[in-house]
C-alpha positions as a printed Julia matrix, in Angstrom:
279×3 Matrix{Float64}:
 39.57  146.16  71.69
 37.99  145.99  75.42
 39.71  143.22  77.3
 40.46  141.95  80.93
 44.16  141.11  81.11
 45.49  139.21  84.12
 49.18  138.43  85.01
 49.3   134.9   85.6
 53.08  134.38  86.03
 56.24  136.11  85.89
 59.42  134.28  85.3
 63.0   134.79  83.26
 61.64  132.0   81.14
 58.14  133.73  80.12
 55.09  135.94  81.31
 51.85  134.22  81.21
 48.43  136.37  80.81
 45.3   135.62  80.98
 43.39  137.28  77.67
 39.39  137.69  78.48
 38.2   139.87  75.8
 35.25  141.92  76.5
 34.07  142.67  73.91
 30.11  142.18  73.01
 29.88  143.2   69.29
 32.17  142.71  66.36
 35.03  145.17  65.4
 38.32  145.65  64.49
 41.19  146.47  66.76
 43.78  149.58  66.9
 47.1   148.06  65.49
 49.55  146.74  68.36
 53.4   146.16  68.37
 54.31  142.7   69.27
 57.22  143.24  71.22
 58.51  139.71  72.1
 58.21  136.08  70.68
 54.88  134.26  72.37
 52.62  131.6   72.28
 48.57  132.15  72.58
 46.38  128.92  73.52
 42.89  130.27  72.52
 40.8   128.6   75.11
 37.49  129.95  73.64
 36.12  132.11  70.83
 37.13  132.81  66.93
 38.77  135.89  65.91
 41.34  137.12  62.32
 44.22  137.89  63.31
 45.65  140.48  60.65
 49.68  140.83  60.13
 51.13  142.64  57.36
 49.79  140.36  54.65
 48.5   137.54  56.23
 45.15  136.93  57.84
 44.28  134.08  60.09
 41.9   132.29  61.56
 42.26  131.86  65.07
 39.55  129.9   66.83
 39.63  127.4   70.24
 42.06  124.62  69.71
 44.89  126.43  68.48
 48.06  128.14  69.12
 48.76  131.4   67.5
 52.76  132.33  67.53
 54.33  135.65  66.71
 57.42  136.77  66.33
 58.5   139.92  67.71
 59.18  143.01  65.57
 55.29  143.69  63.93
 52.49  145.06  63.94
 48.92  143.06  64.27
 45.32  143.87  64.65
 42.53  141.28  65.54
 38.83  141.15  63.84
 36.31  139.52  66.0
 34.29  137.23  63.81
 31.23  136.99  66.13
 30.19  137.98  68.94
 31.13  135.38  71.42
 34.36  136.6   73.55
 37.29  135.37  73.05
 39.65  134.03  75.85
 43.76  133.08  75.73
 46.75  132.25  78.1
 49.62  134.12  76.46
 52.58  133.1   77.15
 55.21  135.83  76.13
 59.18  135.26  76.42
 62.47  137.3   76.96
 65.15  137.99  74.12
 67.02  134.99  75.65
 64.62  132.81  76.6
 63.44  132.52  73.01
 66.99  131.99  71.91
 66.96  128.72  74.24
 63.2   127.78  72.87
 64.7   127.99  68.83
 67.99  126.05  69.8
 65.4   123.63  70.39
 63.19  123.74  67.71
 64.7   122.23  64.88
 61.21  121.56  62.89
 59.91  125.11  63.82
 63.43  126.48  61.53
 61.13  127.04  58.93
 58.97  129.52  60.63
 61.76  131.25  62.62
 63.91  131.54  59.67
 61.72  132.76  56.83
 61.46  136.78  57.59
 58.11  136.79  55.28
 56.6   134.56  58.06
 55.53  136.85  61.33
 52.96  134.68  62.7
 51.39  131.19  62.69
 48.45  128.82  64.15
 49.44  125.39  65.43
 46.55  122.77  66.01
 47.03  121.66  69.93
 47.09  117.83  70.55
 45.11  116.05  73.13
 48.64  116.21  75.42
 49.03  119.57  74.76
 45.7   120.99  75.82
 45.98  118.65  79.2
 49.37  120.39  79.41
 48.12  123.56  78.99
 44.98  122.85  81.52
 47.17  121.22  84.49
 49.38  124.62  83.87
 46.37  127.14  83.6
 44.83  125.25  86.97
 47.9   125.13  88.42
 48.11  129.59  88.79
 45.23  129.73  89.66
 45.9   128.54  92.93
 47.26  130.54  95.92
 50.53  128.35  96.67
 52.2   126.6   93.87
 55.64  124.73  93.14
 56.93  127.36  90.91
 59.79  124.53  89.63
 57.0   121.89  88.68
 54.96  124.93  86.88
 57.7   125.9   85.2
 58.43  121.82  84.03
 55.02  121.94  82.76
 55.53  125.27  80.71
 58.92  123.47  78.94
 57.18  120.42  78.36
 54.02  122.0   76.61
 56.49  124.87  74.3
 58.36  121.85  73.61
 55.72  119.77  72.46
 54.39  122.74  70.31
 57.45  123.49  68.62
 58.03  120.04  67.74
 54.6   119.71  65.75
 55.65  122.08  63.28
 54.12  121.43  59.86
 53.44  124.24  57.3
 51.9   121.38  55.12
 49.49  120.48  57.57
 45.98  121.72  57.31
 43.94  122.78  59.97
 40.3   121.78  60.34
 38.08  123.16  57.61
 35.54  124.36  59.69
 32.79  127.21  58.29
 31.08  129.93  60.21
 28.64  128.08  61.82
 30.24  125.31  63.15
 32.7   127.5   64.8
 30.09  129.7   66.74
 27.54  127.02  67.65
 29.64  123.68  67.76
 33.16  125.37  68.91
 31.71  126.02  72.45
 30.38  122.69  72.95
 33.75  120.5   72.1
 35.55  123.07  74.41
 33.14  122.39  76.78
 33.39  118.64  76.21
 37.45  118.57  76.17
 37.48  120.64  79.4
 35.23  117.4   80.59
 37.52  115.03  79.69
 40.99  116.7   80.86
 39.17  116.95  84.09
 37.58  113.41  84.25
 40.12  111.17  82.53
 40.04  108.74  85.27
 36.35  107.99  85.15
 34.88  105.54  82.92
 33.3   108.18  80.64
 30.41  106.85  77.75
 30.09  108.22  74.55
 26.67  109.58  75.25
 27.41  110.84  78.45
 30.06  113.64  76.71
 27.03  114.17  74.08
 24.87  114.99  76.34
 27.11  117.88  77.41
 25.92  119.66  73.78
 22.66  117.83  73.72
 23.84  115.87  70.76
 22.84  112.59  69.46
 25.99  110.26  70.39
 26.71  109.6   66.33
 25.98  113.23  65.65
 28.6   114.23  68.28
 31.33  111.69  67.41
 31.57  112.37  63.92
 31.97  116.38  65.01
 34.32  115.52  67.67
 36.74  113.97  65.23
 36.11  117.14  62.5
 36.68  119.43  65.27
 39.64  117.98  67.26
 41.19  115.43  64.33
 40.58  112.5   66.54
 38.11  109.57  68.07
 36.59  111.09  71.51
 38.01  107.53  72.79
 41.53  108.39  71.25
 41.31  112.08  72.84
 40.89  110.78  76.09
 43.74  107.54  75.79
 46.14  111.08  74.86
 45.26  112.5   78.19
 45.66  109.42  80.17
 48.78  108.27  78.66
 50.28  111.79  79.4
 48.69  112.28  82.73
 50.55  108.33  83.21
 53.72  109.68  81.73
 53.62  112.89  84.35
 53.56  110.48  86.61
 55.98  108.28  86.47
 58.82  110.31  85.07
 58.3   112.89  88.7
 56.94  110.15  91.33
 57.81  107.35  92.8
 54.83  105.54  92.61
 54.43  102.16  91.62
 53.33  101.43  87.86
 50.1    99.78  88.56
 48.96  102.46  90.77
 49.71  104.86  88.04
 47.83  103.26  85.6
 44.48  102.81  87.47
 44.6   106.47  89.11
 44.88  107.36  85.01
 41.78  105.39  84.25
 42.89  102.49  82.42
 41.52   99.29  84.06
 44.24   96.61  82.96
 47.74   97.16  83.31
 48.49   94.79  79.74
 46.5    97.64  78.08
 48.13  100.29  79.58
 52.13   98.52  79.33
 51.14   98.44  75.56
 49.21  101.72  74.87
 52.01  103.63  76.82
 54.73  101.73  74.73
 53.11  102.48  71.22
 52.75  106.6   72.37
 56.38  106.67  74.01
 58.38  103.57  72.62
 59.17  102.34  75.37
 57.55  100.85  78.79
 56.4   102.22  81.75
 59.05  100.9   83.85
 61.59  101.66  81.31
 60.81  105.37  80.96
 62.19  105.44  85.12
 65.8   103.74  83.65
């Protein structure tokens, strides 16, 4: 396995890499120890990951946790590099993480389970975006990145759901379609403020608008509309539970254009309102 690994950030509460495989034809890796509980966001690509008897498939979209104590090796299933932002935590750290984690007991508790994917959620992908932008930059608030990084492991520990089945998705969706809805979320995360049309994100794979809804909602289990009204109502919530500023402002500078929509979107996601959520 050829890959460019970059040390993002470096905390008590977790290490964060940057995983750019570089890889340009299919094999299979040299078996690794996983050393410490962590979380990988795959950000692009499809690969198997193999541990002791299970074999997944890990493709963009999804988080891959792994316990600590095994060995793995990863198969690339074609030849499109894949990239990841592990996040990797400290014996204590991941105590704190399971103490709150009451739906994850399932996985931490069953010793035949070492590892698991997790489908991300619209919030949790803009999470993980406003975190991966974030160290990137020269000069950062290391408190609000470190906010960001509770809120997302928080959020994916509370999704939990053995019984939940990922997207059935074959071969060739995943190499030629895959790169297109990342391309087309990393559009919207960035853009969620604009008043975005449903062929304007088609044209981004040169899709018919009906063509690329219908894959949209196979690929990402919901609506293009309802992926974005995820981001805004997070980007909202960000907002108003770490600024001051006032309600309506926060609900145009997240792209909704009436504040009765947004008072009763943001209520139905977070049961309560706006102004409540500052009580």
């Amino acid at each position: 396995m050829q890959a460019d690994i970059q040390t993002l950030y470096d905390s008590p509460i977790c290490t964060v890499h940057n995983f750019l495989c570089q890889c340009r034809e299919c094999a299979v890796s040299e078996k690794e120890y996983q050393a410490t509980f962590s979380m990988a966001y795959i950000r692009k690509g499809n690969f198997r990951f193999k541990v002791f008897r299970n074999d997944l498939d890990a493709y963009s979209g999804l988080f891959l946790l792994c316990k600590p104590g095994y060995e793995h090796q990863v198969a690339h299933v074609h030849d499109i590099p894949d990239q990841c932002t592990i996040f990797s935590f400290p014996g204590e750290s991941t105590a704190g993480l399971m103490a709150h984690a009451a739906a994850f007991a399932w996985f931490f508790d069953n010793p035949d389970i070492q590892s698991i994917l997790v489908k991300a959620t619209p919030e949790m992908e803009f999470l993980h975006q406003r975190i991966f932008t974030l160290l990137q930059q020269s000069r950062y608030s290391r408190l609000w990145a470190e906010q960001l990084m509770t809120e997302l492991f928080l959020l994916v520990l509370a999704a939990g759901n053995p019984q939940q089945p990922l997207p059935a998705l074959n071969d060739k969706q995943k190499r030629n379609y895959l790169p297109v809805i990342e391309q087309v979320k990393e559009f919207i995360n960035e853009n969620y403020a604009d008043d975005v049309t449903l062929p304007q994100l088609a044209a981004l794979g040169n899709m018919s608008p009906f063509h690329f809804n219908r894959l949209f909602k196979q690929i990402t289990a919901a609506a293009p509309y309802n992926y974005m009204l995820q981001v805004r109502l997070k980007q909202a919530h960000l907002q108003l539970c770490n600024t001051q500023l006032p309600v309506t402002d926060i609900a145009f500078s997240s792209g909704f254009n009436s504040l009765e929509h947004f008072s009763a979107a943001y209520k139905k996601q977070f049961g309560k309102s706006p102004s409540a959520t500052r009580l």
